[in-house]
C-alpha positions in Angstrom: 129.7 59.8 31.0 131.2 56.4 30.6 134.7 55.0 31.2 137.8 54.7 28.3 140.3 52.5 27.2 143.5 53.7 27.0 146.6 53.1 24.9 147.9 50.9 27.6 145.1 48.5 26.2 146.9 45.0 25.1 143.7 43.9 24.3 143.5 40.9 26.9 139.7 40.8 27.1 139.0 40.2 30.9 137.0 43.5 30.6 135.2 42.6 27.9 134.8 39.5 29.7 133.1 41.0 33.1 131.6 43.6 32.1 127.7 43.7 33.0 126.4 45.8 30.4 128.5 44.2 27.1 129.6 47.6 26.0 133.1 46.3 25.8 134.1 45.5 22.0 137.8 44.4 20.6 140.2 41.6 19.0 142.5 39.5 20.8 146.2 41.7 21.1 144.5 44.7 20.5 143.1 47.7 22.0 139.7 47.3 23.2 136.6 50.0 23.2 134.0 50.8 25.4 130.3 51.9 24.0 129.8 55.3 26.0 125.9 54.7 25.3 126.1 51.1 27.0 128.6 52.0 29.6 126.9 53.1 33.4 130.6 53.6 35.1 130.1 50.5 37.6 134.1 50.1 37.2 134.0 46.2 36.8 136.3 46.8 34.3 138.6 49.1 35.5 138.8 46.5 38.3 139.6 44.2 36.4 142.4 45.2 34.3 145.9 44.4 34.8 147.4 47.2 32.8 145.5 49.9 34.5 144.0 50.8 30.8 140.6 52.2 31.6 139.7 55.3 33.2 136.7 56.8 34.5 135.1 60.0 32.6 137.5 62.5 34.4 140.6 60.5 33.0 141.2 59.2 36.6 142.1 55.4 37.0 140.0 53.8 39.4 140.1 53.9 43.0 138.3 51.5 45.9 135.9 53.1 47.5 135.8 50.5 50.1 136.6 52.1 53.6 138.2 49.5 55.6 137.3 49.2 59.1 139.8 47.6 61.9 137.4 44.8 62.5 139.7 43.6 66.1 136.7 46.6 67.8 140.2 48.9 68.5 
């Protein structure tokens, strides 16, 4: 499955801008679209958006997977 653009899209571009695979396609000021045949979910985007717009194939907004350690060894 690939990611979405929602209607909070206001088609600013810095997904289309980072994403890897180019499957990001849209005008300035409005909502953008994501190819789901070009898309392989590596959440560039969704990282990058400001407006929280694009969501993962389950309608979920992304979340870091990062686990943070406590890196002072306690």
């Amino acid at each position: 499955m690939a990611y979405r653009i929602t209607g909070a899209c206001l088609g600013c571009g810095g997904c289309k801008v980072v994403c890897p695979a180019e499957a990001i396609s849209g005008l300035p000021e409005q909502m953008h679209v994501i190819d789901p045949g070009r898309c392989f979910e590596c959440g560039v985007c969704a990282r990058s958006c400001p407006h929280k717009a694009i969501v993962d194939s389950a309608g979920q907004p992304y979340v870091s997977k990062i686990i943070r350690q406590d890196v002072r060894g306690r």
